[in-house]
TIVO-2410 file (N, C-alpha, C; in nm, 3 decimals):
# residues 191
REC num residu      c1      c2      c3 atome chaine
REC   1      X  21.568  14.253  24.694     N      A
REC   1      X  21.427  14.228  24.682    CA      A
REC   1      X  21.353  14.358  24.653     C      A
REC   2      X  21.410  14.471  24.701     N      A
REC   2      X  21.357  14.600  24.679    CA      A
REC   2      X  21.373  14.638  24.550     C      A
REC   3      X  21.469  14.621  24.482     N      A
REC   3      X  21.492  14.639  24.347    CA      A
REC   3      X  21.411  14.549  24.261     C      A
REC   4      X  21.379  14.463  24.299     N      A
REC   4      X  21.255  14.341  24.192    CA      A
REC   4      X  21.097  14.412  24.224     C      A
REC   5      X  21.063  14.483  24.343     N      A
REC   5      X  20.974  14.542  24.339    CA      A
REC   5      X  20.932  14.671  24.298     C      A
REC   6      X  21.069  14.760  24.280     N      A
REC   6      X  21.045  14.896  24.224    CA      A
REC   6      X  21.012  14.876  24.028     C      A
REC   7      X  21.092  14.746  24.001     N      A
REC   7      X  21.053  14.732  23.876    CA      A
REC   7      X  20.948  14.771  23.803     C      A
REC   8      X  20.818  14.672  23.884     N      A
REC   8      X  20.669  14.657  23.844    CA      A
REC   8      X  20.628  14.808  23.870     C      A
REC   9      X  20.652  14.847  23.988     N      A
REC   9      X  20.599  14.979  24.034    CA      A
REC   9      X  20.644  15.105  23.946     C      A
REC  10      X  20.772  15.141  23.904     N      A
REC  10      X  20.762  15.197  23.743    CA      A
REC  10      X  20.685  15.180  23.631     C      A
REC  11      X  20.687  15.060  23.586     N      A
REC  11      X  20.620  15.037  23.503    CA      A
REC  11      X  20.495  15.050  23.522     C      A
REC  12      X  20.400  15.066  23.593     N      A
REC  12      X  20.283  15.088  23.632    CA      A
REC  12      X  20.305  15.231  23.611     C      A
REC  13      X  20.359  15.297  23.688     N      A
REC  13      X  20.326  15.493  23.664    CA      A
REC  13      X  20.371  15.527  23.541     C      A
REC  14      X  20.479  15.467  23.471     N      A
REC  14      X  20.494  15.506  23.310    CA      A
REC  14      X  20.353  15.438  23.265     C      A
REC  15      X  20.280  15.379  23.262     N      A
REC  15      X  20.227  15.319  23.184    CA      A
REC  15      X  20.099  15.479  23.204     C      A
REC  16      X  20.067  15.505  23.336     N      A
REC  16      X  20.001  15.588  23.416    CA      A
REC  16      X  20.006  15.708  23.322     C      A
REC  17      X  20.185  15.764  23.278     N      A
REC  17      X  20.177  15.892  23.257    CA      A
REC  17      X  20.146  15.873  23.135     C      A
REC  18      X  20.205  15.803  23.064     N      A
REC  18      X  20.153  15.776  22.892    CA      A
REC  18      X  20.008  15.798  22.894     C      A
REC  19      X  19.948  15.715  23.006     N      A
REC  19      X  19.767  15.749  22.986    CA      A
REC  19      X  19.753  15.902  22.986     C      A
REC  20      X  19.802  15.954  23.095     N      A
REC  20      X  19.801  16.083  23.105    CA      A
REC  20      X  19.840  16.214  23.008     C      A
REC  21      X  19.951  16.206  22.919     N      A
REC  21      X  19.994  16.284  22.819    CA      A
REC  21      X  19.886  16.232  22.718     C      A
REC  22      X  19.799  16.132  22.664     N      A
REC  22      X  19.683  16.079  22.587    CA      A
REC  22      X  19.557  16.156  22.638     C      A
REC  23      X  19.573  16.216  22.769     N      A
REC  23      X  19.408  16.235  22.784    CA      A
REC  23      X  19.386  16.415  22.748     C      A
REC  24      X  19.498  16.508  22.706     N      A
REC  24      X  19.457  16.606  22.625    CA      A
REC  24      X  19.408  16.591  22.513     C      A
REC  25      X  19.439  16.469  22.451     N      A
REC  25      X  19.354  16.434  22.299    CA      A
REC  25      X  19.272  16.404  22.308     C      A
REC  26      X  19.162  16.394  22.381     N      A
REC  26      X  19.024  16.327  22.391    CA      A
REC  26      X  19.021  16.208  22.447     C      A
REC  27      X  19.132  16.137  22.519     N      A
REC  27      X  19.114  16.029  22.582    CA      A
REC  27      X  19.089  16.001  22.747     C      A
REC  28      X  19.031  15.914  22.773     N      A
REC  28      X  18.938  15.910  22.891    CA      A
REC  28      X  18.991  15.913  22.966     C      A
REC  29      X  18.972  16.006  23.097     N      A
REC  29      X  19.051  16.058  23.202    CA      A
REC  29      X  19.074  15.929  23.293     C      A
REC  30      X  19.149  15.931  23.359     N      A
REC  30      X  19.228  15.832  23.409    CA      A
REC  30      X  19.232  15.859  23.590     C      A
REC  31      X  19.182  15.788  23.689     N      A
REC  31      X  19.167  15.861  23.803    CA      A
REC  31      X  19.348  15.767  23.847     C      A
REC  32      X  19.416  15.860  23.880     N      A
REC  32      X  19.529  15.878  23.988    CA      A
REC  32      X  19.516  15.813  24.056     C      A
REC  33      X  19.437  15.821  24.173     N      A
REC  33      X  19.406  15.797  24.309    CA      A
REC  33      X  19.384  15.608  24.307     C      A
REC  34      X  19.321  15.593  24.219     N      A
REC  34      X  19.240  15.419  24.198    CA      A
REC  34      X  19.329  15.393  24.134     C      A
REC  35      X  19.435  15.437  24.065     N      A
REC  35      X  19.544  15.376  23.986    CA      A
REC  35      X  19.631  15.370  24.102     C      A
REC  36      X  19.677  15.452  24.165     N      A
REC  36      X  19.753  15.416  24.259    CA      A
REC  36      X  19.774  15.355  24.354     C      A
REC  37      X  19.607  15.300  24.404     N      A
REC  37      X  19.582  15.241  24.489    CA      A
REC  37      X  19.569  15.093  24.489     C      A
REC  38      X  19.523  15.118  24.331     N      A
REC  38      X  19.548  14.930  24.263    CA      A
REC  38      X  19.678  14.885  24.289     C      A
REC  39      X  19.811  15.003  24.253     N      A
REC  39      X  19.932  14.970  24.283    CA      A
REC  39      X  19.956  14.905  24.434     C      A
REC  40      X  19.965  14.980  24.500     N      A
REC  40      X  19.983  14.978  24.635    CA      A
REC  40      X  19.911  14.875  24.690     C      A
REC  41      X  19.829  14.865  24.679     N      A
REC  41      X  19.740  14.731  24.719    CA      A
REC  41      X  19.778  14.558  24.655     C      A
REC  42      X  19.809  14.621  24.523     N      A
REC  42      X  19.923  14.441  24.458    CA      A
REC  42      X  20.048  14.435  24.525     C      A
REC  43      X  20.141  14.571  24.553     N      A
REC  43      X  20.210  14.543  24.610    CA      A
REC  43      X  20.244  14.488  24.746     C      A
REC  44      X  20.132  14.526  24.834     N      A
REC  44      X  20.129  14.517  24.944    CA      A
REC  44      X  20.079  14.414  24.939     C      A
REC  45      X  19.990  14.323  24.864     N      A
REC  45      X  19.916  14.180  24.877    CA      A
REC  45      X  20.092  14.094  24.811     C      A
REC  46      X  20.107  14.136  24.684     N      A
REC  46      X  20.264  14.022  24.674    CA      A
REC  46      X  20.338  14.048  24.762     C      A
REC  47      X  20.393  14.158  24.848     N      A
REC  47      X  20.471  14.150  24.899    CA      A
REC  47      X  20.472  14.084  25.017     C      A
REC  48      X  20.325  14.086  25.070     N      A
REC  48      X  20.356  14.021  25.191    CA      A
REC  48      X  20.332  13.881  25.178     C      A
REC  49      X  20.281  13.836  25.044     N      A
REC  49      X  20.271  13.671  24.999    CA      A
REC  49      X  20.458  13.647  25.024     C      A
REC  50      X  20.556  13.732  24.954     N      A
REC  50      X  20.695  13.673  24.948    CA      A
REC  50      X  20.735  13.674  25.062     C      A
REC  51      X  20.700  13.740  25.154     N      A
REC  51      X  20.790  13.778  25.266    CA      A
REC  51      X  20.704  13.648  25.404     C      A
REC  52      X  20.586  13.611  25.301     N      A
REC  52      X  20.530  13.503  25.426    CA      A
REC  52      X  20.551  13.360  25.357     C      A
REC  53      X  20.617  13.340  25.265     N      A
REC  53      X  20.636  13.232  25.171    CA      A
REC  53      X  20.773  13.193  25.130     C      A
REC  54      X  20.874  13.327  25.197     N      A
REC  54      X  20.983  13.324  25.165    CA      A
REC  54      X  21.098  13.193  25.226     C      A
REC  55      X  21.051  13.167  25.372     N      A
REC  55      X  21.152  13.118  25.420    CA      A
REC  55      X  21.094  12.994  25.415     C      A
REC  56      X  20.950  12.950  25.430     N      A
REC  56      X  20.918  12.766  25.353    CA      A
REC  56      X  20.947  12.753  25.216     C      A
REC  57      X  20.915  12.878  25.115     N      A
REC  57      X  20.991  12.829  24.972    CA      A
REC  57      X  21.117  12.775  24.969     C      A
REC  58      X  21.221  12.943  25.053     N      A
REC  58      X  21.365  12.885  25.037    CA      A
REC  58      X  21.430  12.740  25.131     C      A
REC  59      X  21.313  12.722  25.231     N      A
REC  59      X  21.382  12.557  25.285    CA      A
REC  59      X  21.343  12.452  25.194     C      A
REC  60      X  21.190  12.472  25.117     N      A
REC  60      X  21.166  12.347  25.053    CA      A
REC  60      X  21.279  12.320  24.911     C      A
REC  61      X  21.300  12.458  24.891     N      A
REC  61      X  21.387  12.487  24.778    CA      A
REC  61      X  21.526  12.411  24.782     C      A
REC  62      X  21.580  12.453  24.940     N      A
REC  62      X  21.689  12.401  24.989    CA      A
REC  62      X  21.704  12.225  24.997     C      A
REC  63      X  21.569  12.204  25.046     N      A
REC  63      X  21.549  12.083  25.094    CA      A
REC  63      X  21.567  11.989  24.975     C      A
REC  64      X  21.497  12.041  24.824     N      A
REC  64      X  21.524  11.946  24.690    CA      A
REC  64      X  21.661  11.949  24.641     C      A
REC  65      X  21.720  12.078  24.667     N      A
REC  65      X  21.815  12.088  24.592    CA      A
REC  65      X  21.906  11.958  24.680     C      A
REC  66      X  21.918  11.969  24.860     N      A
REC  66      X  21.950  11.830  24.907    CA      A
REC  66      X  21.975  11.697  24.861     C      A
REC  67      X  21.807  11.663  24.874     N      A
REC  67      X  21.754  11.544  24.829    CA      A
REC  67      X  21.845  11.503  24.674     C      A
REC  68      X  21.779  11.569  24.547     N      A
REC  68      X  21.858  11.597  24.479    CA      A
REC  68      X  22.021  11.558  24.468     C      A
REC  69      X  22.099  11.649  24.568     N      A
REC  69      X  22.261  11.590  24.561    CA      A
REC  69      X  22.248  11.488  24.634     C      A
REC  70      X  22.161  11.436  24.759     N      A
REC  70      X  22.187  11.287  24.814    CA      A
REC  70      X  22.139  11.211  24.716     C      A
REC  71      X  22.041  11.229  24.612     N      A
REC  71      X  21.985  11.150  24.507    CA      A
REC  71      X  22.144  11.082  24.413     C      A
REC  72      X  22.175  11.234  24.434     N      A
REC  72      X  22.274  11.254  24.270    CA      A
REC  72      X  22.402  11.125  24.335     C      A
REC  73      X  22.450  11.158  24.454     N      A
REC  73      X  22.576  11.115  24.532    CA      A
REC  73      X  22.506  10.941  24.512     C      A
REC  74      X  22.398  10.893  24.593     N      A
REC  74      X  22.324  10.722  24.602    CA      A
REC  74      X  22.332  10.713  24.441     C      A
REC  75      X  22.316  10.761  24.372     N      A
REC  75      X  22.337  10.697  24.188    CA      A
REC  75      X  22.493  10.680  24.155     C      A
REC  76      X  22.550  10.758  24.157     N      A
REC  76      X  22.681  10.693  24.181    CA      A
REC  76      X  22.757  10.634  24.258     C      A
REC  77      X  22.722  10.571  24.323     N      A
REC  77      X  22.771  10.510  24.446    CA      A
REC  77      X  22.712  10.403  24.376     C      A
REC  78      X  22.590  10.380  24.324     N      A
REC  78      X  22.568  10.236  24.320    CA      A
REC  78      X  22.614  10.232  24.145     C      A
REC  79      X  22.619  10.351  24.080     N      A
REC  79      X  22.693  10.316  23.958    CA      A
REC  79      X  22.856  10.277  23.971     C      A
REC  80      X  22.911  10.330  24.051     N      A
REC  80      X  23.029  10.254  24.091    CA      A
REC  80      X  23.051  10.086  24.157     C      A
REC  81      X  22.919  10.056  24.221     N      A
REC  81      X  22.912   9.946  24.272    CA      A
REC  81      X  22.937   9.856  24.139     C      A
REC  82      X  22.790   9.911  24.080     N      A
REC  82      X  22.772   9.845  23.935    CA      A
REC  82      X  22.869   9.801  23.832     C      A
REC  83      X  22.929   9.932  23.847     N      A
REC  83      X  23.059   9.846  23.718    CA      A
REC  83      X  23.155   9.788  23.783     C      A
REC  84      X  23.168   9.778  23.941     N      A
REC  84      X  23.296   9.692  23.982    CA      A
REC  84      X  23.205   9.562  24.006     C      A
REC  85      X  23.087   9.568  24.042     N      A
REC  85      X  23.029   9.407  24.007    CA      A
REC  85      X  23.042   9.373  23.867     C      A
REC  86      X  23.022   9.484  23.737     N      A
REC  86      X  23.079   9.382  23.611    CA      A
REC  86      X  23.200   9.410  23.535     C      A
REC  87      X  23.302   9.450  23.668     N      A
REC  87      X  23.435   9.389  23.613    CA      A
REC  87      X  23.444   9.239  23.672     C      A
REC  88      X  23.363   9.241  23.790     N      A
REC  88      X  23.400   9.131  23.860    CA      A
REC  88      X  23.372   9.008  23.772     C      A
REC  89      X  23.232   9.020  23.699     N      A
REC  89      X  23.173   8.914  23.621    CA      A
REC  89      X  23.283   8.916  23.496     C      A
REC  90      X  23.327   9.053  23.457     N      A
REC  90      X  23.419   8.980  23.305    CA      A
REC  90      X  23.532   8.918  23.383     C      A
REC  91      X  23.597   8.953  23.465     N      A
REC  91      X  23.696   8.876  23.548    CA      A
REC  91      X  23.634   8.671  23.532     C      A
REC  92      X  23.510   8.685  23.608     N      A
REC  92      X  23.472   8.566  23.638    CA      A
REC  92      X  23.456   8.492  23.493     C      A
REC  93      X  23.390   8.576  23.358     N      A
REC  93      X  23.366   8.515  23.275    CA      A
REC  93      X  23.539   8.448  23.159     C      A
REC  94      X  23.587   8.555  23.207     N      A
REC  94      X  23.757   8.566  23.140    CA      A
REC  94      X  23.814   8.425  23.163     C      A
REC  95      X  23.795   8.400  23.377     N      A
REC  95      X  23.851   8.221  23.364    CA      A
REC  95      X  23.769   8.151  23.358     C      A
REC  96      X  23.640   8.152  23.387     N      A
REC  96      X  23.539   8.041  23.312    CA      A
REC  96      X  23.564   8.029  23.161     C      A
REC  97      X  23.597   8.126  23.088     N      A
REC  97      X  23.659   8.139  22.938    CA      A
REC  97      X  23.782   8.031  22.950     C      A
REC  98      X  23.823   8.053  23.026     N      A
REC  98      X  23.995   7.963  23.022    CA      A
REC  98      X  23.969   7.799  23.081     C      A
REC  99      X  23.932   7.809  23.196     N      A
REC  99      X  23.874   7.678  23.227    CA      A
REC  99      X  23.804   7.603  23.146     C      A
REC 100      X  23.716   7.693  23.038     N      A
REC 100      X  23.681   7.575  22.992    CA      A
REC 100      X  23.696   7.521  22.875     C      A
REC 101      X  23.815   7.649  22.822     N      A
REC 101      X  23.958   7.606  22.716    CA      A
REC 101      X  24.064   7.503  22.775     C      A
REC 102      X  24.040   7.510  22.902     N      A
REC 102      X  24.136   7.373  22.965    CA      A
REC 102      X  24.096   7.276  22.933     C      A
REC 103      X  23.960   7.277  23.002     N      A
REC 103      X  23.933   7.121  23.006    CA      A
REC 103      X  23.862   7.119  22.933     C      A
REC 104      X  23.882   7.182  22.821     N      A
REC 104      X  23.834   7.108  22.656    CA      A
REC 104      X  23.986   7.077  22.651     C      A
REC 105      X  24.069   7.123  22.655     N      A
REC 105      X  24.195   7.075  22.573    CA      A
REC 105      X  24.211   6.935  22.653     C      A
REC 106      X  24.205   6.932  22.779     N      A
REC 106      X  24.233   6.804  22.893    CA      A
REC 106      X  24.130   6.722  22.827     C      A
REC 107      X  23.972   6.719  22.793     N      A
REC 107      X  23.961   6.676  22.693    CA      A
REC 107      X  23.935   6.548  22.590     C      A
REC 108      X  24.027   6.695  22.537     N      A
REC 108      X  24.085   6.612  22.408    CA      A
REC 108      X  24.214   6.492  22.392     C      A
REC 109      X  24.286   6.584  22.458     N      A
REC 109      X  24.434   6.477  22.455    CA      A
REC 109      X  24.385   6.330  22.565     C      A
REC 110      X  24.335   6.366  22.687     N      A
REC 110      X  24.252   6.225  22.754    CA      A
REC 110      X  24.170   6.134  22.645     C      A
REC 111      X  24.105   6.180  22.569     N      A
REC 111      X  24.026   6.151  22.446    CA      A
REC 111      X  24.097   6.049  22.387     C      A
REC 112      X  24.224   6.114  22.310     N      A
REC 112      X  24.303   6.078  22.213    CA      A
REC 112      X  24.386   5.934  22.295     C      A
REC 113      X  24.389   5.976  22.400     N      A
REC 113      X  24.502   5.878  22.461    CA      A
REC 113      X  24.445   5.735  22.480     C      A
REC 114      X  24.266   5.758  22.573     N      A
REC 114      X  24.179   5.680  22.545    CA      A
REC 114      X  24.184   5.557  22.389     C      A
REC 115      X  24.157   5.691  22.315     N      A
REC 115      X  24.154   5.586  22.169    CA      A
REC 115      X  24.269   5.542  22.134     C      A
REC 116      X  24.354   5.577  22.114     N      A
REC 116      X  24.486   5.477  22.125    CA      A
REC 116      X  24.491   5.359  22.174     C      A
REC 117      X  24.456   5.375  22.338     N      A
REC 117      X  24.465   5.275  22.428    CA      A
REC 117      X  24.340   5.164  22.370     C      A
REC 118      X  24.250   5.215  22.333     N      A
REC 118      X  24.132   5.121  22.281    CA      A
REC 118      X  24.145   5.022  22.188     C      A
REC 119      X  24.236   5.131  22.079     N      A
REC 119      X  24.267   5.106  21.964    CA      A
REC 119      X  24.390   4.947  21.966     C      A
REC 120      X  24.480   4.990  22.073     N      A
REC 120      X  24.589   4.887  22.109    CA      A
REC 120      X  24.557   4.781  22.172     C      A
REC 121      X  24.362   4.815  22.249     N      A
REC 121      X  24.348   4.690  22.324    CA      A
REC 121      X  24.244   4.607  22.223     C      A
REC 122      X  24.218   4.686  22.125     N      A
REC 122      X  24.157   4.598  22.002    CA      A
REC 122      X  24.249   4.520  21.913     C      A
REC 123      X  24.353   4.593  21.906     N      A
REC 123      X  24.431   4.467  21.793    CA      A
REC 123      X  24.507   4.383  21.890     C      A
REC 124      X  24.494   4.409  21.963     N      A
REC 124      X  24.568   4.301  22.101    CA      A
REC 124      X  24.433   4.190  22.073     C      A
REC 125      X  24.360   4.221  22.134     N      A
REC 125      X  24.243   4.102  22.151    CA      A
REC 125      X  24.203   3.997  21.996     C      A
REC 126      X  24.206   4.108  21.904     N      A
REC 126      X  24.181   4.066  21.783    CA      A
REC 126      X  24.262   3.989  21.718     C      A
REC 127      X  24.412   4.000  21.766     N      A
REC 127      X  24.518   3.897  21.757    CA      A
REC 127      X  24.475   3.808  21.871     C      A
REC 128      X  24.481   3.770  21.955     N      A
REC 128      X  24.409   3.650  22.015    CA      A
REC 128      X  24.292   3.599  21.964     C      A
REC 129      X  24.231   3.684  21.934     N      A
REC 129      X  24.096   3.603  21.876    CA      A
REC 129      X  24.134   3.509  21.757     C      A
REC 130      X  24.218   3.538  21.679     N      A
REC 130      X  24.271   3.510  21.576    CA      A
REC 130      X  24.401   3.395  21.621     C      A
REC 131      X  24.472   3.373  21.650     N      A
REC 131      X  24.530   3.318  21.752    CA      A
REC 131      X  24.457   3.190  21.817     C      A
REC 132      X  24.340   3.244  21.847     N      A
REC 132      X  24.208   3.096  21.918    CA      A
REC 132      X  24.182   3.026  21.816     C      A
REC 133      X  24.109   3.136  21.716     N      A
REC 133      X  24.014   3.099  21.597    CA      A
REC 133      X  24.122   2.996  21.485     C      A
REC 134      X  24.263   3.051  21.467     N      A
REC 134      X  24.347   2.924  21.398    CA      A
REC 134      X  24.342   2.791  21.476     C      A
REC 135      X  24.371   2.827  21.600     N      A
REC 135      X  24.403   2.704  21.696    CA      A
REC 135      X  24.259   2.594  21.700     C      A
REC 136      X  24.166   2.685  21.709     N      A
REC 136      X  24.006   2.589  21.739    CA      A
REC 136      X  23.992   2.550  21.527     C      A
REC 137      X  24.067   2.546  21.470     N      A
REC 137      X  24.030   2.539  21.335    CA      A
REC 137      X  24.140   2.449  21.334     C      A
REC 138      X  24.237   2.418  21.376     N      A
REC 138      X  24.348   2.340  21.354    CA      A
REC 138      X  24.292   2.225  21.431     C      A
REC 139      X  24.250   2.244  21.565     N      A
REC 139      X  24.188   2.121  21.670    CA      A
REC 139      X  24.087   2.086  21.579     C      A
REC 140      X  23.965   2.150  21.535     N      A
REC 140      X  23.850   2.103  21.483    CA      A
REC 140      X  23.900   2.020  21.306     C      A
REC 141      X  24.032   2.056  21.261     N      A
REC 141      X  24.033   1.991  21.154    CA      A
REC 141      X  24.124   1.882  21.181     C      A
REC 142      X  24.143   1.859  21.311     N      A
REC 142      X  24.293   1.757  21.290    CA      A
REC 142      X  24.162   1.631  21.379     C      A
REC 143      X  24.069   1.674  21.486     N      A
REC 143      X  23.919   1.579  21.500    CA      A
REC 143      X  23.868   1.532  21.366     C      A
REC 144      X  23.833   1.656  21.291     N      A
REC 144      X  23.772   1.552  21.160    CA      A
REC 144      X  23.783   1.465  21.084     C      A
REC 145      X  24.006   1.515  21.079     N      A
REC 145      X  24.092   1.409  20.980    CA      A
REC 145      X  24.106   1.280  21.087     C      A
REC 146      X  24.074   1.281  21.212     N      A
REC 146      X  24.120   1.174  21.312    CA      A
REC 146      X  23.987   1.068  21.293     C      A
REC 147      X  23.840   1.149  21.270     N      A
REC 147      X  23.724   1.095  21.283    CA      A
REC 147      X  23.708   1.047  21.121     C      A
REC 148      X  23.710   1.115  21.029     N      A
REC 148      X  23.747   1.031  20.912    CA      A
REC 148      X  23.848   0.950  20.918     C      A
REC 149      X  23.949   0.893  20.918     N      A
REC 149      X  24.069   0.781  20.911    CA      A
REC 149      X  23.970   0.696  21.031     C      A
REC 150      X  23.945   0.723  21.104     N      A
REC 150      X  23.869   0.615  21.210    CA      A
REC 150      X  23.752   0.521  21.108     C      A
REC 151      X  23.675   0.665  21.039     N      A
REC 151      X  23.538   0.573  20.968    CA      A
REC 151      X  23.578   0.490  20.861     C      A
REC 152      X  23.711   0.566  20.780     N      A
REC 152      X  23.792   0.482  20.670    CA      A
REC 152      X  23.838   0.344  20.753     C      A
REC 153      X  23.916   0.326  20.857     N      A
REC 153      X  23.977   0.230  20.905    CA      A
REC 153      X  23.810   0.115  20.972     C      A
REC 154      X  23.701   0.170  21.021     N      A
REC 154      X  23.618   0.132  21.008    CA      A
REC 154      X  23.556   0.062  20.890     C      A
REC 155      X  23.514   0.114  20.843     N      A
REC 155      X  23.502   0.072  20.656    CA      A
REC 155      X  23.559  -0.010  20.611     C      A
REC 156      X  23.686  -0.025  20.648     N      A
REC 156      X  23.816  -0.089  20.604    CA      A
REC 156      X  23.808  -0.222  20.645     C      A
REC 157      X  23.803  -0.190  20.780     N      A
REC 157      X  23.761  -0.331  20.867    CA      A
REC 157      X  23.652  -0.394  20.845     C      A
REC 158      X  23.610  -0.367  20.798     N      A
REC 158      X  23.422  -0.399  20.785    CA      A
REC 158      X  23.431  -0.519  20.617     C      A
REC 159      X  23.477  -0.425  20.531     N      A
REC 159      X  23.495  -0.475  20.426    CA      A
REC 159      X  23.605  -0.613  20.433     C      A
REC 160      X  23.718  -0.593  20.480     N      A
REC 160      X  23.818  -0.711  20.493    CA      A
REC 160      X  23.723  -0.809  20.573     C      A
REC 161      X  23.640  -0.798  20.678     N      A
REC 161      X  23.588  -0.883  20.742    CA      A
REC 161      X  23.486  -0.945  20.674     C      A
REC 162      X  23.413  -0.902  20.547     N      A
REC 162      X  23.321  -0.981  20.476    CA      A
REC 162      X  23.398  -1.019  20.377     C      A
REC 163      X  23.522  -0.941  20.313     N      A
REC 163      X  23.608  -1.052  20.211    CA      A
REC 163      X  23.642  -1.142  20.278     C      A
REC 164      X  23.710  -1.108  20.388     N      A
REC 164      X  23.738  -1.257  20.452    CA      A
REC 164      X  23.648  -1.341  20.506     C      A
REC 165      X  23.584  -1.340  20.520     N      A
REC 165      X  23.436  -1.425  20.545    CA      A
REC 165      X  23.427  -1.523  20.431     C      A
REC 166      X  23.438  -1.420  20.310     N      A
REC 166      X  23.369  -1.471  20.218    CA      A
REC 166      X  23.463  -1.555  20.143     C      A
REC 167      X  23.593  -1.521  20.124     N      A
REC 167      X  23.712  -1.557  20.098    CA      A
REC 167      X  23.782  -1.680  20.198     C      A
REC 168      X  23.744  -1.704  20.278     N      A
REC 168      X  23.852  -1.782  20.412    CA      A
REC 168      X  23.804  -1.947  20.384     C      A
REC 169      X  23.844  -1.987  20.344     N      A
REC 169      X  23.878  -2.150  20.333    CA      A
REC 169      X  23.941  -2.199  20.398     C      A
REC 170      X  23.942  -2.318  20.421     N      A
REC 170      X  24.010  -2.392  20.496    CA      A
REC 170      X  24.200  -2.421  20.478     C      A
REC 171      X  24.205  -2.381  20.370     N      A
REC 171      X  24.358  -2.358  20.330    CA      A
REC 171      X  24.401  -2.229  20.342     C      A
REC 172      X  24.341  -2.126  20.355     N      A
REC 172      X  24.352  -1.984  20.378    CA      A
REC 172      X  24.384  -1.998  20.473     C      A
REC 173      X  24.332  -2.045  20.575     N      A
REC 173      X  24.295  -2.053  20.721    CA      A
REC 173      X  24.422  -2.110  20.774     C      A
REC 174      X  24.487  -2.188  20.740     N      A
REC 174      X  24.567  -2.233  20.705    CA      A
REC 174      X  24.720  -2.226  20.714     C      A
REC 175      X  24.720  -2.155  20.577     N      A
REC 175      X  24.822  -2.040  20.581    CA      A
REC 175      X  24.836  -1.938  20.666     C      A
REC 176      X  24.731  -1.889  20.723     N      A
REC 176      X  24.736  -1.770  20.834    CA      A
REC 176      X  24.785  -1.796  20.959     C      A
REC 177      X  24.761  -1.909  21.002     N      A
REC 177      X  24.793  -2.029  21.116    CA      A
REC 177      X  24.911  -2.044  21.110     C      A
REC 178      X  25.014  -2.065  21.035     N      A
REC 178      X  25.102  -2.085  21.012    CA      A
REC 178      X  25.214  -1.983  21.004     C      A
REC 179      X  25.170  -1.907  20.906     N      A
REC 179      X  25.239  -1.740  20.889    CA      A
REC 179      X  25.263  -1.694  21.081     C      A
REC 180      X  25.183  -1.697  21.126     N      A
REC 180      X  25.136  -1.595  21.244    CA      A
REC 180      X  25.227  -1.688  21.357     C      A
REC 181      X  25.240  -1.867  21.319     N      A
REC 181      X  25.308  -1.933  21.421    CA      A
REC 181      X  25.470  -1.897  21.369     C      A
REC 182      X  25.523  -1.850  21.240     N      A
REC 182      X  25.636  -1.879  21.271    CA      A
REC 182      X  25.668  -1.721  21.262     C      A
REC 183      X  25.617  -1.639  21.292     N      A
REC 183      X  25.612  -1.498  21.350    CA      A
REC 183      X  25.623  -1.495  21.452     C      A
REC 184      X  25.549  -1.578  21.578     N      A
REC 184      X  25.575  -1.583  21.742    CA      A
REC 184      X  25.727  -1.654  21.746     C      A
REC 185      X  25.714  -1.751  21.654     N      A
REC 185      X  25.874  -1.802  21.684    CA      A
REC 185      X  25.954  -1.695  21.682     C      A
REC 186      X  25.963  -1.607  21.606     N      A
REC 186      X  26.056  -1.530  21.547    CA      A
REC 186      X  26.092  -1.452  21.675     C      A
REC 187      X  25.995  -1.398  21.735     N      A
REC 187      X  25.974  -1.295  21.848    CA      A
REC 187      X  26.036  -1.369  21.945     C      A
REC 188      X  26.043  -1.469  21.944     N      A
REC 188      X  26.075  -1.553  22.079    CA      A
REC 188      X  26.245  -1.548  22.069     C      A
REC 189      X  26.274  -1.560  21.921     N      A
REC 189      X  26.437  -1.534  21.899    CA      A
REC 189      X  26.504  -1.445  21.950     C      A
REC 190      X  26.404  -1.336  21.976     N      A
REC 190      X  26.462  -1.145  21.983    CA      A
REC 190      X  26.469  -1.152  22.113     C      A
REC 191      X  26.471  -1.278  22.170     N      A
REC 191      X  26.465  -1.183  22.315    CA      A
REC 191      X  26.554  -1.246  22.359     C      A
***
């Protein structure tokens, strides 16, 4: 510290004697005494500013530089936290990545198996339907051919009953009487 103060204090008396080797040329005398005393008096005012400032500077000094490394040490500590929370997340995102390459693939093939199965329970049904639909078309046409031959045999009857109406004489009548008696005879033979 003594050596940071002899510094200034040279440089002040060189500056002093330079005035001094200048004032045989006509330059303005220079009082010693008030120069020296200006010295002595800055020195003695800084010096005793350092020497009363010294040991709260160097604790507050101490104290940041502290703070500071506890600053420096809490940032990495939580920068270490930090990236092992996002390994943790690529970890987490890696099998959520896979999981949900699973069960897309689970899926798909469930999907596929589905439509198959759909597919097999459609032409299954669709062959029954088909299967009904001949059968209710075979019933409904073998009713119509049964219900026509009925209206024909109707018709039929209808008509023979007014030819014969119209036709039946007493010799017709006759003959039918007769035909029909030796037909019961006949039957009567067979047994």
């Amino acid at each position: 510290m003594r050596k940071s103060l002899l510094l200034p204090l040279f440089l002040i008396l060189a500056s002093g004697l330079a005035a001094s080797a200048g004032e045989g040329e006509g330059a303005h005398p220079v009082d010693w005494f008030s120069v020296l005393g200006k010295v002595v008096n800055s020195t003695l005012l800084f010096g005793g500013l350092i020497l009363a400032l010294r040991k709260p500077l160097i604790r507050m000094l101490t104290q940041k530089g502290a703070g500071l490394r506890q600053d420096f040490a809490e940032r990495e500590k939580t920068l270490a936290a930090t990236e092992a929370r996002l390994r943790e997340i690529d970890r987490r995102l890696a099998r959520v990545a896979a999981e949900v390459e699973g069960i897309q693939g689970e899926a798909e093939s469930s999907g596929k198996a589905e439509l198959a199965r759909l597919e097999e329970a459609g032409r299954r049904e669709a062959e029954r339907i088909v299967a009904l639909s001949e059968e209710e078309i075979r019933q409904r046409v073998d009713a119509a051919v049964r219900a026509v031959k009925g209206r024909i045999a109707d018709l039929a009857i209808d008509r023979f009953r007014d030819d014969f109406r119209k036709g039946l004489d007493a010799a017709t009548q006759q003959r039918i009487l007769e035909r029909n008696i030796d037909a019961s005879g006949d039957l009567d033979e067979g047994k």
